[in-house]
LOSE-480454 format. One line per 10 residues: number of its first residue (from 1); their letters; for each residue x, y, z of N, C-alpha, C. Coordinates in nm, 4 decimals. Layout:
residues N
NUM) A) X Y Z X Y Z X Y Z; ... $
//
This chain:
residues 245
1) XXXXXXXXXX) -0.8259 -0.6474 0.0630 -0.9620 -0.6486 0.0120 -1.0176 -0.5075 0.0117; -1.0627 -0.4869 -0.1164 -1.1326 -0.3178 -0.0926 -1.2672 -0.3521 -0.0036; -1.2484 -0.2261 0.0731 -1.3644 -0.2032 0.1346 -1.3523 -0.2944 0.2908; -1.2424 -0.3732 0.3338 -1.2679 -0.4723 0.4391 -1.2206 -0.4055 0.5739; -1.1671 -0.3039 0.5785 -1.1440 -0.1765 0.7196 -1.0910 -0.3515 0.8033; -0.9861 -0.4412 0.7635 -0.8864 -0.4971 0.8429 -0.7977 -0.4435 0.8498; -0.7182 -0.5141 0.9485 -0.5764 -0.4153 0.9876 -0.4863 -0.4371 0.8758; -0.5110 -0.5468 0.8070 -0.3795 -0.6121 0.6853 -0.4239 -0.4519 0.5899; -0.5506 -0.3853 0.5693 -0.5253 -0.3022 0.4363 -0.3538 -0.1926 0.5058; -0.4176 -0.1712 0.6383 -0.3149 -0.0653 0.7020 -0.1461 -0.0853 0.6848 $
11) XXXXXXXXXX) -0.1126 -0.2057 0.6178 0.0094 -0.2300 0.6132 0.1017 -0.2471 0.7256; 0.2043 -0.1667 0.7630 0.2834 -0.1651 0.8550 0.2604 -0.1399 0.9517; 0.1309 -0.0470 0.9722 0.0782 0.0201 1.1205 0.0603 -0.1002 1.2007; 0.0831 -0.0620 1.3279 0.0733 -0.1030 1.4449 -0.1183 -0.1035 1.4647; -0.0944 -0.2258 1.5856 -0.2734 -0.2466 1.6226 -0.2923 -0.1212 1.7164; -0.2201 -0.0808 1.7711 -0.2595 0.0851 1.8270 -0.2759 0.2095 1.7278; -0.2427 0.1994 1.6494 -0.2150 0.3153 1.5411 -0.3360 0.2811 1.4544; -0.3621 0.1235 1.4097 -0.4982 0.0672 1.3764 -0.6356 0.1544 1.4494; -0.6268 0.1403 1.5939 -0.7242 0.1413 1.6610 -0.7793 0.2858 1.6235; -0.6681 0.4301 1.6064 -0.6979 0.5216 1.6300 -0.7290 0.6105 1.5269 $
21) XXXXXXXXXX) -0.7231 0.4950 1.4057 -0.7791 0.5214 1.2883 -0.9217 0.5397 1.2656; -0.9723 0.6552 1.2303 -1.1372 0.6784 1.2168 -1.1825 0.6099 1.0921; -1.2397 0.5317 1.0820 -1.3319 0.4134 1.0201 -1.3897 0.4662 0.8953; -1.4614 0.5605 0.9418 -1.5283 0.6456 0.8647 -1.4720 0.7714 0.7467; -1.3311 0.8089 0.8116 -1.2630 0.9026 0.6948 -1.2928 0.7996 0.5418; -1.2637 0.9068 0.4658 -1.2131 0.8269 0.3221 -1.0674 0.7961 0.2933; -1.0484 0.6634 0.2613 -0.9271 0.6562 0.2789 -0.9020 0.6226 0.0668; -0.8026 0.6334 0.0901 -0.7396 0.5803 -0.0823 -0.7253 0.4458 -0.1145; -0.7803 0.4109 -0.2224 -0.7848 0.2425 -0.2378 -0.7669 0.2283 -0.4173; -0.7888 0.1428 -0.4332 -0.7284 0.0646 -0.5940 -0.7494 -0.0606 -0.5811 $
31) XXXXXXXXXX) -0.8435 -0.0979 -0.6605 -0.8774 -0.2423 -0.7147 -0.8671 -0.2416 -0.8543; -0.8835 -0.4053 -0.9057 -0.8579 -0.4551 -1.0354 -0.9431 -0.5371 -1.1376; -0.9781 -0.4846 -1.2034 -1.0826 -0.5824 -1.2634 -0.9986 -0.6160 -1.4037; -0.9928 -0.7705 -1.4198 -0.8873 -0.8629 -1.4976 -1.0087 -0.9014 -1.5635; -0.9928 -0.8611 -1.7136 -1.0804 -0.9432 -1.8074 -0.9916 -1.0678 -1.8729; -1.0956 -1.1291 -1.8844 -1.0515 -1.2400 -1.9649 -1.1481 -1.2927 -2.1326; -1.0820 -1.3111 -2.2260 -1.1463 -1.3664 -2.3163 -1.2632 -1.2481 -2.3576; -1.2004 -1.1625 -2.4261 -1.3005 -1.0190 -2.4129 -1.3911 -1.0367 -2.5612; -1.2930 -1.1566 -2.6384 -1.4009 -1.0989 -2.7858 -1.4354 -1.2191 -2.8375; -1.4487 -1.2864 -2.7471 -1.4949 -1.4264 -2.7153 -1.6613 -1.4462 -2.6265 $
41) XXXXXXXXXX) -1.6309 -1.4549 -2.5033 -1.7047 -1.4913 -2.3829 -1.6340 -1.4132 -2.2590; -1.6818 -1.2892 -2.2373 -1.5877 -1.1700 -2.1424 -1.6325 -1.1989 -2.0252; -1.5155 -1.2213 -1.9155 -1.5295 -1.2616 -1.7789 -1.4615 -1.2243 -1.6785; -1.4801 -1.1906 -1.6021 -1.3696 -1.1004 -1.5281 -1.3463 -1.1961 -1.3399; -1.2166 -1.1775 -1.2638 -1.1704 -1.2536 -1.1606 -1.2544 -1.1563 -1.0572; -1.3304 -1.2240 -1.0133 -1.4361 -1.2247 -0.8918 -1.4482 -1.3440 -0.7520; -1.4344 -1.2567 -0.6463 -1.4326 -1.3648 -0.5491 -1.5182 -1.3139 -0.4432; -1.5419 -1.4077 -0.2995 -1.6700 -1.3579 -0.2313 -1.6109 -1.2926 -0.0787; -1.6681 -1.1946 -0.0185 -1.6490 -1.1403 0.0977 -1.6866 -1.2463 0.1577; -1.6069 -1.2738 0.2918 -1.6927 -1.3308 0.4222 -1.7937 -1.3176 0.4747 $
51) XXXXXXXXXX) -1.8695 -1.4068 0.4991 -2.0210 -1.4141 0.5677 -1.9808 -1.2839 0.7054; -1.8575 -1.2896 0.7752 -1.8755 -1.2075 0.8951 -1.8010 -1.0343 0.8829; -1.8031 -1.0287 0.7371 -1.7168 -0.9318 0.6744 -1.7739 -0.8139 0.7489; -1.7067 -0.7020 0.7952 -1.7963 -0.5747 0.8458 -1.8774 -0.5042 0.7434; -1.7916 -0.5125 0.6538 -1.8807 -0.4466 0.5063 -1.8820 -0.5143 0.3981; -1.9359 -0.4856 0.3930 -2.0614 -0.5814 0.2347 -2.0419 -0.7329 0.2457; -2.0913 -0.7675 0.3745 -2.0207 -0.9133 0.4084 -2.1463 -1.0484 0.2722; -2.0423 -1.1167 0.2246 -2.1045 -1.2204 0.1323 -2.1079 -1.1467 -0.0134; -2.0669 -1.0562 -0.0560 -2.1069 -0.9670 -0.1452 -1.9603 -1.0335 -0.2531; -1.9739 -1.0754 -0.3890 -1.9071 -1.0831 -0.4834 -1.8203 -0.9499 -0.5569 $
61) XXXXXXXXXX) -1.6921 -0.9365 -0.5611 -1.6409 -0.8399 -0.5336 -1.5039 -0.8439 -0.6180; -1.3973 -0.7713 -0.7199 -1.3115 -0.7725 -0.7778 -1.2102 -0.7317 -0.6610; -1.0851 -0.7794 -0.6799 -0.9265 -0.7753 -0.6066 -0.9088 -0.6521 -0.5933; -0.9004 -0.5936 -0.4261 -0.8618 -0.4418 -0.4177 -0.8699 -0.4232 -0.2563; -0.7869 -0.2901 -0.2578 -0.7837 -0.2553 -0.1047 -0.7167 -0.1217 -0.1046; -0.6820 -0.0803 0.0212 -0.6713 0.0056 0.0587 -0.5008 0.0489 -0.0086; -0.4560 0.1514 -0.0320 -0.3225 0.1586 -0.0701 -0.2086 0.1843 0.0422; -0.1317 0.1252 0.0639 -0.0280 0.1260 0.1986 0.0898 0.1704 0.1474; 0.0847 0.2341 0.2332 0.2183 0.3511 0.2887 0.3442 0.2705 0.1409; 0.4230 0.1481 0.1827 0.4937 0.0855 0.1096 0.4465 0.0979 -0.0589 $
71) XXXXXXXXXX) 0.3543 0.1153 -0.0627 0.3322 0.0909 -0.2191 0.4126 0.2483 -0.2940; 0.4718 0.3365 -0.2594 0.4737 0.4359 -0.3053 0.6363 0.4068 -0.2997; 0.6962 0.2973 -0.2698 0.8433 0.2819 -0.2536 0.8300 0.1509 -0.3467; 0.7872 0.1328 -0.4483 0.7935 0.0336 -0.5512 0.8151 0.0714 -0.7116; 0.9432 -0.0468 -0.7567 0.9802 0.0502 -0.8836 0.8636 -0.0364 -1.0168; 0.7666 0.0227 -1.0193 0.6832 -0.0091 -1.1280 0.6674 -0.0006 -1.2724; 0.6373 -0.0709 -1.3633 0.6837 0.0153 -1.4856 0.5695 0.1349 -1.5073; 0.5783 0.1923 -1.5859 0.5381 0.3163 -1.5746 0.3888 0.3004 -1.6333; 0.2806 0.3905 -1.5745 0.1339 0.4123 -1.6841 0.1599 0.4733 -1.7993; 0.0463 0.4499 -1.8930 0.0556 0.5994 -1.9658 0.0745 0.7278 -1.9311 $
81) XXXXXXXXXX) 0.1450 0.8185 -2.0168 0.0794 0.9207 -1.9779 -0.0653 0.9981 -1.9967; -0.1511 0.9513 -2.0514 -0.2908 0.9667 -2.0212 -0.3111 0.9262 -1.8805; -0.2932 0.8136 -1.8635 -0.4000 0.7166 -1.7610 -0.2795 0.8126 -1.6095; -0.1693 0.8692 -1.6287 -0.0720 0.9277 -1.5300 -0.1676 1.0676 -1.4650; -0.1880 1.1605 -1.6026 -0.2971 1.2767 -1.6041 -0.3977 1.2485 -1.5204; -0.5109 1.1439 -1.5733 -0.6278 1.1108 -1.4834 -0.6403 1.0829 -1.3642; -0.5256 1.0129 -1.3039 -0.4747 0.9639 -1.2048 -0.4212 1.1046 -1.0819; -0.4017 1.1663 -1.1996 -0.3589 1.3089 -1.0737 -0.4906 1.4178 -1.0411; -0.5933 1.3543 -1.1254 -0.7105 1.4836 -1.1593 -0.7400 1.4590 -1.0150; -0.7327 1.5788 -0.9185 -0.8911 1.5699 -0.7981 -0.7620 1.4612 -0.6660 $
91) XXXXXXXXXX) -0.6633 1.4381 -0.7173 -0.6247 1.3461 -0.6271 -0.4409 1.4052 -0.6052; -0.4150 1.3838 -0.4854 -0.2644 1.4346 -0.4174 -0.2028 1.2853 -0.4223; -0.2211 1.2066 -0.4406 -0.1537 1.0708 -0.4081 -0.1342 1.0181 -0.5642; 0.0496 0.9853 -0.5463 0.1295 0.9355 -0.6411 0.0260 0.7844 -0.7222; 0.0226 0.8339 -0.8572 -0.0719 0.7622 -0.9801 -0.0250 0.6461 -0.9691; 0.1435 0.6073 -0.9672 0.2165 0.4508 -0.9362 0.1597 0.3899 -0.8594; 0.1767 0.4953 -0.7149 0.1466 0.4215 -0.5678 -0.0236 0.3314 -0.6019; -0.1272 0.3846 -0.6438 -0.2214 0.3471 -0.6787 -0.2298 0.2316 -0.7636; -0.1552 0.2606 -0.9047 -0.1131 0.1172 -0.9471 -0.1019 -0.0318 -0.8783; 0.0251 -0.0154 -0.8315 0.1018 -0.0387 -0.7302 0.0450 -0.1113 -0.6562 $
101) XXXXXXXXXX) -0.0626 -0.0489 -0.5577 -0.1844 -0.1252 -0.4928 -0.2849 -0.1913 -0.5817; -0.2589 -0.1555 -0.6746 -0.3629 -0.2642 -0.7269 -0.3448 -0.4223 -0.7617; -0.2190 -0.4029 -0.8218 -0.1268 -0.5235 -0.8816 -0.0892 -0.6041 -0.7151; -0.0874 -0.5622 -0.6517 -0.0259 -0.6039 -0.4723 -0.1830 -0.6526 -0.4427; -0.2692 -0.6261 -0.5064 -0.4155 -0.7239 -0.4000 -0.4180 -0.8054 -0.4499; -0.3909 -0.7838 -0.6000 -0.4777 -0.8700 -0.6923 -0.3671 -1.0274 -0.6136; -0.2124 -0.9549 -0.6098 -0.0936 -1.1369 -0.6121 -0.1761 -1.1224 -0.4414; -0.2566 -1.0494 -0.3682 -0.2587 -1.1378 -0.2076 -0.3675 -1.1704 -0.2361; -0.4812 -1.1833 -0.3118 -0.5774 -1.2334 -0.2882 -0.6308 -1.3343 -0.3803; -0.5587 -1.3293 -0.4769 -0.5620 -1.4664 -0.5952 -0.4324 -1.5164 -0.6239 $
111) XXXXXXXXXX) -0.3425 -1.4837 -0.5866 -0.2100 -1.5152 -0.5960 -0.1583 -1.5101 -0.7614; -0.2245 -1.4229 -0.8441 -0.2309 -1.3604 -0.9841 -0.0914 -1.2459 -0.9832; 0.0056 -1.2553 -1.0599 0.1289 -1.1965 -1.1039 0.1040 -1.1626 -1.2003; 0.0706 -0.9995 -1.1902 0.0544 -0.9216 -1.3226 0.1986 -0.8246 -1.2687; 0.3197 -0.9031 -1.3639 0.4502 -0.8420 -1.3863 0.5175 -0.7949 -1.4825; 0.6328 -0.7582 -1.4431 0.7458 -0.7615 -1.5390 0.8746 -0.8385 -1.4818; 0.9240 -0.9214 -1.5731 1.0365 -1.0030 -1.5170 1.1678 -0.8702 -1.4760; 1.1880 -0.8595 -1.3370 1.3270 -0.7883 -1.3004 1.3634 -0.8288 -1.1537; 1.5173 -0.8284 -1.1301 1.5549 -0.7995 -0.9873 1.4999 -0.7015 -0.9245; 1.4987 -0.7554 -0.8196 1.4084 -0.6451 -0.7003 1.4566 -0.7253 -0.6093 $
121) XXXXXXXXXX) 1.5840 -0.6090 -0.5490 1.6822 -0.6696 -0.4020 1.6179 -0.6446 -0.3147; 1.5809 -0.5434 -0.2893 1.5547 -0.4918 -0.1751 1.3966 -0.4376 -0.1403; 1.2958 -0.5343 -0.1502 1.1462 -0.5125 -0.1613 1.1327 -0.4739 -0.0432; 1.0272 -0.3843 -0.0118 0.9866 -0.2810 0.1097 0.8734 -0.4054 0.1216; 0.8125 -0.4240 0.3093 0.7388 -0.4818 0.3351 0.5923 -0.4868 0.2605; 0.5512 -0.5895 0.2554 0.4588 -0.6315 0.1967 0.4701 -0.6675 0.0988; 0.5719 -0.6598 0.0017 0.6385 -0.6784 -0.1354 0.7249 -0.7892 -0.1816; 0.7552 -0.8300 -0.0416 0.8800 -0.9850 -0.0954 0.8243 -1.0944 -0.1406; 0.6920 -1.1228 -0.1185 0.6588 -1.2344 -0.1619 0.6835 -1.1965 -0.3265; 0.5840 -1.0991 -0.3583 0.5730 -1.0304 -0.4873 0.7223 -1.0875 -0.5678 $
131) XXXXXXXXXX) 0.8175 -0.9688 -0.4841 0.9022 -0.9969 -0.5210 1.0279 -1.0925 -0.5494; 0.9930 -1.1926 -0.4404 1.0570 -1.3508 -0.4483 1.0105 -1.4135 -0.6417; 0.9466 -1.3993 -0.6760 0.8516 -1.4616 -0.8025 0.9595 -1.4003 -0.9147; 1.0849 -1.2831 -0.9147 1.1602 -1.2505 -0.9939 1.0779 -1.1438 -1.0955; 0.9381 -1.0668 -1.0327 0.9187 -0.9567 -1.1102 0.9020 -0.8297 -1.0401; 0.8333 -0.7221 -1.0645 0.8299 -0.6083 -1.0360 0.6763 -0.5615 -1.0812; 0.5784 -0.5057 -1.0318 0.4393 -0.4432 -1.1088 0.4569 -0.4058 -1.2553; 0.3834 -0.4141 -1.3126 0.3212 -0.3901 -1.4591 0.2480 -0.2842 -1.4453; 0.2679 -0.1794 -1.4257 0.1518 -0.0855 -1.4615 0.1537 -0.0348 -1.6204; 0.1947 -0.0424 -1.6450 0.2206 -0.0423 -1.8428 0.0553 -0.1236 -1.8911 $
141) XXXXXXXXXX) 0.0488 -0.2413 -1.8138 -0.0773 -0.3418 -1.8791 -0.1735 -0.3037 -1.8019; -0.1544 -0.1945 -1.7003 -0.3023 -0.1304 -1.6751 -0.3728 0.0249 -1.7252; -0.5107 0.0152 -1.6899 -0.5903 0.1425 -1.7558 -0.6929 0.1649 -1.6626; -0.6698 0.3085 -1.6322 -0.7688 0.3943 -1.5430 -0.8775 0.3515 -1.5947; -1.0310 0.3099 -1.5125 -1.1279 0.2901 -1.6025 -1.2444 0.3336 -1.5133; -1.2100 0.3390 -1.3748 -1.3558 0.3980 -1.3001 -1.3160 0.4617 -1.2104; -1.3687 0.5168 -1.1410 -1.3450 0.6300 -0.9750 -1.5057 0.6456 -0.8736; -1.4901 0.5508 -0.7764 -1.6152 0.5917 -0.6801 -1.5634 0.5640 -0.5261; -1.6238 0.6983 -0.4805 -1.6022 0.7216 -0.3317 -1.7705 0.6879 -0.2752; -1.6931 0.5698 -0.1508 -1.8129 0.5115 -0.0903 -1.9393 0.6542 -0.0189 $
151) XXXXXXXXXX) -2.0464 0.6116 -0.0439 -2.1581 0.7001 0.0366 -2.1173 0.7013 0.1921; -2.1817 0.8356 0.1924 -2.1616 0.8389 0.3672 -2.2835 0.7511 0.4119; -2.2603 0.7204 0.5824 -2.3240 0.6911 0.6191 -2.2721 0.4837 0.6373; -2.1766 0.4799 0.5433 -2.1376 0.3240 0.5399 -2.0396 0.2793 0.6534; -2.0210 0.1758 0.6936 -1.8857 0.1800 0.8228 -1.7705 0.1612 0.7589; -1.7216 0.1846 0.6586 -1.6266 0.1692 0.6027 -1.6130 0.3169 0.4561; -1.5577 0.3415 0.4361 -1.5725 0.4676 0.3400 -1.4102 0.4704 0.2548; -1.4109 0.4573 0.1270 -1.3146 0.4566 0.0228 -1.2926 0.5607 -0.1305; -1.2028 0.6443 -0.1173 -1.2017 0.6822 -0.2622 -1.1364 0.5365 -0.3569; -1.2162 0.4896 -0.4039 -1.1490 0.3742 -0.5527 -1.1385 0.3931 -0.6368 $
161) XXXXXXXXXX) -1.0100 0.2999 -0.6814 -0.9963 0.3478 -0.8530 -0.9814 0.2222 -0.8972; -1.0463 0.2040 -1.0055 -1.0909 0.0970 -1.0625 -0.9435 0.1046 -1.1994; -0.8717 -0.0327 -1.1903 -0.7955 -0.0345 -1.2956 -0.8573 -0.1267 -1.3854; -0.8411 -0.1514 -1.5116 -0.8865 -0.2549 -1.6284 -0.7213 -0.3037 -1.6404; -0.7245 -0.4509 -1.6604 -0.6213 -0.5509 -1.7130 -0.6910 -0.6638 -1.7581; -0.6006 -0.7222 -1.8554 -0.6328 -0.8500 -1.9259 -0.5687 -0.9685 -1.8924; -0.6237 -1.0602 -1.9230 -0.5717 -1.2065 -1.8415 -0.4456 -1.2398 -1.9537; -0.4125 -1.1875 -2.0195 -0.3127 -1.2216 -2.1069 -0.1898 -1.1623 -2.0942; -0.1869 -1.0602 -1.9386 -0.0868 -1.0436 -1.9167 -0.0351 -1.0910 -1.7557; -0.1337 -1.1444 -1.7347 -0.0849 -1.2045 -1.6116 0.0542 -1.3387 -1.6641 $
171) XXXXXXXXXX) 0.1484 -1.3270 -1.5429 0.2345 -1.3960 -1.6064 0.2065 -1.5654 -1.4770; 0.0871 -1.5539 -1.4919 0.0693 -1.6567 -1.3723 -0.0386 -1.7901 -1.4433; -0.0887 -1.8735 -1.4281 -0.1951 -1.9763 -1.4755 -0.3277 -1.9122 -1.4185; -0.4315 -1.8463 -1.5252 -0.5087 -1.7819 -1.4384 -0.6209 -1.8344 -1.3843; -0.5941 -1.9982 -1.4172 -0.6709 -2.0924 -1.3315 -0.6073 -2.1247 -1.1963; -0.5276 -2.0620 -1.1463 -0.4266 -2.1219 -1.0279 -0.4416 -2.0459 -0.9410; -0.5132 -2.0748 -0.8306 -0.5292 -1.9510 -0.7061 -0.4711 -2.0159 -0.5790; -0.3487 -2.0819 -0.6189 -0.3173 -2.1806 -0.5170 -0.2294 -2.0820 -0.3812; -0.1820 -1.9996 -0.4748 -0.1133 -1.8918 -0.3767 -0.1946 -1.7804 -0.3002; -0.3114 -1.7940 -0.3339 -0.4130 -1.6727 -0.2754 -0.4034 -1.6908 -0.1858 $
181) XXXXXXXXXX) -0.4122 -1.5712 -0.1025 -0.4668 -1.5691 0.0607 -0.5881 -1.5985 0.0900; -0.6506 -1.5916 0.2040 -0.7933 -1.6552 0.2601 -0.8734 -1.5102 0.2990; -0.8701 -1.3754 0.2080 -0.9470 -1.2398 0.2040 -1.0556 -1.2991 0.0735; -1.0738 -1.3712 0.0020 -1.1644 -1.4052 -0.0896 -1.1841 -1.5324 -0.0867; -1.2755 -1.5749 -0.1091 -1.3152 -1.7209 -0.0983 -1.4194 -1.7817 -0.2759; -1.4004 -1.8690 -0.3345 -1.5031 -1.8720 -0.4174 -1.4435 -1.8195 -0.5791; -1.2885 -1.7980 -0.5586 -1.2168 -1.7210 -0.6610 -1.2674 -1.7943 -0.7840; -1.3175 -1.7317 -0.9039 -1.3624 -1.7401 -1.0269 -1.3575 -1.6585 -1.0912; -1.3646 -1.6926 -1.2118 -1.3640 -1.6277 -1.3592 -1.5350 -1.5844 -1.3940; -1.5909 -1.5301 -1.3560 -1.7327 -1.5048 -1.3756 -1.7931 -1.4169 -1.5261 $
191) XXXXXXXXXX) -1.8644 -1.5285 -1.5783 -1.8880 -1.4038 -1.7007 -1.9713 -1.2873 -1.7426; -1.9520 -1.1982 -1.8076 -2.0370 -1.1226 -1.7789 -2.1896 -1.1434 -1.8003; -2.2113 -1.2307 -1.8958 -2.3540 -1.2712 -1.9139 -2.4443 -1.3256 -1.8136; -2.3564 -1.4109 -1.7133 -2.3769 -1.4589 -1.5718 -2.3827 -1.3821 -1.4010; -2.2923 -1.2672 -1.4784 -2.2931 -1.1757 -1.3541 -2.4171 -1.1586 -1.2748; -2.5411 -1.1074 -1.3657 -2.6709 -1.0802 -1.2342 -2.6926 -1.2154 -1.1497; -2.6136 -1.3074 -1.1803 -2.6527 -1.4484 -1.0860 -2.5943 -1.4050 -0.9422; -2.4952 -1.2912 -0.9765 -2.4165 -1.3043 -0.8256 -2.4600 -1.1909 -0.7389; -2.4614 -1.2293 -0.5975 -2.4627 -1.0841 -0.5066 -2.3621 -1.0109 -0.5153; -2.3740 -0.8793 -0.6210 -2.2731 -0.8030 -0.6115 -2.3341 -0.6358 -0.5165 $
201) XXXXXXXXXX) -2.2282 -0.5553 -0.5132 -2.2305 -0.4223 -0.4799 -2.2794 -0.3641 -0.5722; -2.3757 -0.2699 -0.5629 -2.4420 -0.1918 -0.6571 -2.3827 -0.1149 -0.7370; -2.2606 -0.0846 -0.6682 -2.1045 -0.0075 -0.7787 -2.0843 -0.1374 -0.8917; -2.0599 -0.1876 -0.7955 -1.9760 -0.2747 -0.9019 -2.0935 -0.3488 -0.9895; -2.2182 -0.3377 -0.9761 -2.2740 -0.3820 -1.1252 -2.2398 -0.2459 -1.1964; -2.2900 -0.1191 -1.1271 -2.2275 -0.0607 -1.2785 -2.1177 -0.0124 -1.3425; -2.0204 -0.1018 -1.2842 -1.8872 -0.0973 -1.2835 -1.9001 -0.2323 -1.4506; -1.9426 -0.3398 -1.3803 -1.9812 -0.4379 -1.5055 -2.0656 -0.3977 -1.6361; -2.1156 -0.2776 -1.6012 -2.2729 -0.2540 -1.7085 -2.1474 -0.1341 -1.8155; -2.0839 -0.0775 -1.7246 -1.9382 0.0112 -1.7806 -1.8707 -0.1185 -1.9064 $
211) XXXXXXXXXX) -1.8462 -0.1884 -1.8357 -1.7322 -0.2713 -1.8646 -1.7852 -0.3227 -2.0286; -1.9053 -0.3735 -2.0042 -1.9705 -0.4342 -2.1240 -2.0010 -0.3193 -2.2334; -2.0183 -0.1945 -2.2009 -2.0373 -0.1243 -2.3331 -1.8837 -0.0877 -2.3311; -1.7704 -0.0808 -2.3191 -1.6374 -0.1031 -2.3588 -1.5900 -0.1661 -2.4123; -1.6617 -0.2833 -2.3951 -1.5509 -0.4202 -2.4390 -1.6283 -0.3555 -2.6304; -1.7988 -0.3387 -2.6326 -1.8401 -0.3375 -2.7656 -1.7926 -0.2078 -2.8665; -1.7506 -0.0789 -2.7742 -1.6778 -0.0035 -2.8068 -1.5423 -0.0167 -2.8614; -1.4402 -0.0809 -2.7688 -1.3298 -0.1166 -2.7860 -1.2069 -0.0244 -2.8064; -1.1316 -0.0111 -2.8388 -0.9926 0.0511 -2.7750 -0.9981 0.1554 -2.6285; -0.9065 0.2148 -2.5772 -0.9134 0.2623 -2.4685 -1.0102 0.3630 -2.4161 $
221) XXXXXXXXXX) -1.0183 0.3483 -2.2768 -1.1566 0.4097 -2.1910 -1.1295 0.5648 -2.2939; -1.2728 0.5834 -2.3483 -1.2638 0.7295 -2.3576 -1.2593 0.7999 -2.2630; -1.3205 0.7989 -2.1561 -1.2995 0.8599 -2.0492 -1.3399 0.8296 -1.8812; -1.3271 0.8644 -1.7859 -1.3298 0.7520 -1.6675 -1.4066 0.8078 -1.5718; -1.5281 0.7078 -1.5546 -1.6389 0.7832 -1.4699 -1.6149 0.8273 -1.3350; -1.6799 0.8966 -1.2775 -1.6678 0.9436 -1.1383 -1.7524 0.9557 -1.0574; -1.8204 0.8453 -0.9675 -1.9341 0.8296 -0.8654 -1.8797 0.8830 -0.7533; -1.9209 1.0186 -0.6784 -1.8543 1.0649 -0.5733 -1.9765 1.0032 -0.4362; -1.9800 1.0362 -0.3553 -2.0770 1.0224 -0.2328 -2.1931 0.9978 -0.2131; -2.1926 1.1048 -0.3355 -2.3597 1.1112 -0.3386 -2.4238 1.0373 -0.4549 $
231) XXXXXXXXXX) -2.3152 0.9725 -0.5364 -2.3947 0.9795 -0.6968 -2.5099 0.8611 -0.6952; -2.4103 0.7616 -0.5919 -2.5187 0.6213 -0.5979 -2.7103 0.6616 -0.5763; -2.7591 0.7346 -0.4933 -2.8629 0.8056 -0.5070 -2.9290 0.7982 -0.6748; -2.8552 0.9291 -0.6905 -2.8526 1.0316 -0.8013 -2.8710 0.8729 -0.9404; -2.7780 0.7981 -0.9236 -2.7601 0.6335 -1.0188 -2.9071 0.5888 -0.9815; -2.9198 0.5504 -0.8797 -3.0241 0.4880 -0.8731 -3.1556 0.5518 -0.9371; -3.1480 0.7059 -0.9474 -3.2946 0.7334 -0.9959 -3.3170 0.7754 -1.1097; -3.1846 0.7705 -1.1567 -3.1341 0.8013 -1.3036 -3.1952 0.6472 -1.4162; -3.1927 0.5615 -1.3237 -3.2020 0.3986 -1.3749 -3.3196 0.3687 -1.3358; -3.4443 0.4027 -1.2573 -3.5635 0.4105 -1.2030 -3.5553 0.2763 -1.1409 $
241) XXXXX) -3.4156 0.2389 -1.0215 -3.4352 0.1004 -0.9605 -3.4303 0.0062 -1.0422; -3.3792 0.0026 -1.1594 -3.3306 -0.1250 -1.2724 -3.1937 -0.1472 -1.2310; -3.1373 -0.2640 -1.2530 -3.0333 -0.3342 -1.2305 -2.9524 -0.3260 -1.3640; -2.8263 -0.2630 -1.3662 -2.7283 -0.1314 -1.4544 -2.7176 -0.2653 -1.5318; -2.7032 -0.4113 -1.4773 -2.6459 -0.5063 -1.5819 -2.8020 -0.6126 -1.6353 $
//
């Protein structure tokens, strides 16, 4: 789950190695926002934080987390090379590995397989389930589309990268969350016209308010915003306290 500072984002680490982790650094993360039905009725896979969540507890929230160590030992198909470029701007950490983590929250927390059909003998932890299903990540069907590092001052703090995918490449029923884990609760298809109904994160409405002048634009992100620390401020007074969606 982005943003949930549990020990599952840490991957392999140990609960001592957990412990001695500072809370507060920024750590690297990748979430996914899966549209569906874009030139139709556009809706994207949204599910809810826990009431006892440390951060943004109850808050409606797209598939994402922290990126683990393992994700950088996964054979993915490849990004663009655009979306490869953007991916390296401002950042030391492998553009796949990021992928990588994104496609890996989305199958633990909705149990959603955005693949490619291949053998994969030898999956590095955290990956066999993935890889039991007979595919490998898709990063081919994803697109760089946002970048925001949490404000200081939060108990939890993340550089994110927001990927865009479509429900038409999931190779899964994207009514079927039977395989999800229990990090989201409430898993739905939410549309965007419906969105202000939900408690979301103030990113992520204008992550949605993004999304909707794209879909009317249409072909790929011209270019991919960047909310650093401070910007949410700077957003907010830019918008005079209006709600981005």
């Amino acid at each position: 789950m982005l943003f949930n500072g549990h020990a599952e984002c840490m991957g392999s680490a140990t609960t001592t190695e957990v412990d001695r982790i500072d809370k507060t650094a920024i750590r690297d993360a990748a979430t996914i926002i899966v549209l569906r039905d874009a030139a139709t009725q556009p809706s994207v896979l949204m599910g809810q934080r826990g009431a006892l969540a440390a951060f943004m507890p109850g808050k409606f929230v797209f598939p994402g987390g922290a990126v683990d160590t393992n994700d950088h030992e996964v054979p993915a198909t490849p990004l663009t090379p655009l979306d490869q470029q953007r991916l390296a701007s401002e950042s030391s950490l492998s553009p796949s590995a990021l992928a990588s983590a994104a496609i890996r929250e989305l199958w633990e927390e909705t149990g959603q397989i955005l693949g490619a059909s291949a053998d994969w003998p030898n999956p590095p932890k955290g990956w066999r389930g993935f890889a039991a299903t007979g595919h490998v990540p898709n990063a081919t069907a994803l697109a760089f589309f946002f970048r925001a590092v949490t404000p200081t001052g939060r108990p939890r703090r993340f550089d994110a990268r927001f990927f865009l995918a479509s429900a038409t490449d999931l190779q899964t029923d994207p009514d079927d969350f039977s395989d999800a884990e229990d990090e989201l609760s409430h898993l739905q298809w939410v549309p965007l016209t419906d969105a202000r109904k939900f408690d979301l994160p103030f990113i992520t409405q204008v992550v949605l308010a993004e999304l909707a002048s794209h879909i009317k634009r249409g072909g790929p992100p011209a270019s991919v915003p960047f909310f650093r620390n401070n910007d949410e401020a700077h957003l907010v007074s830019r918008l005079d306290g209006r709600n981005p969606i």
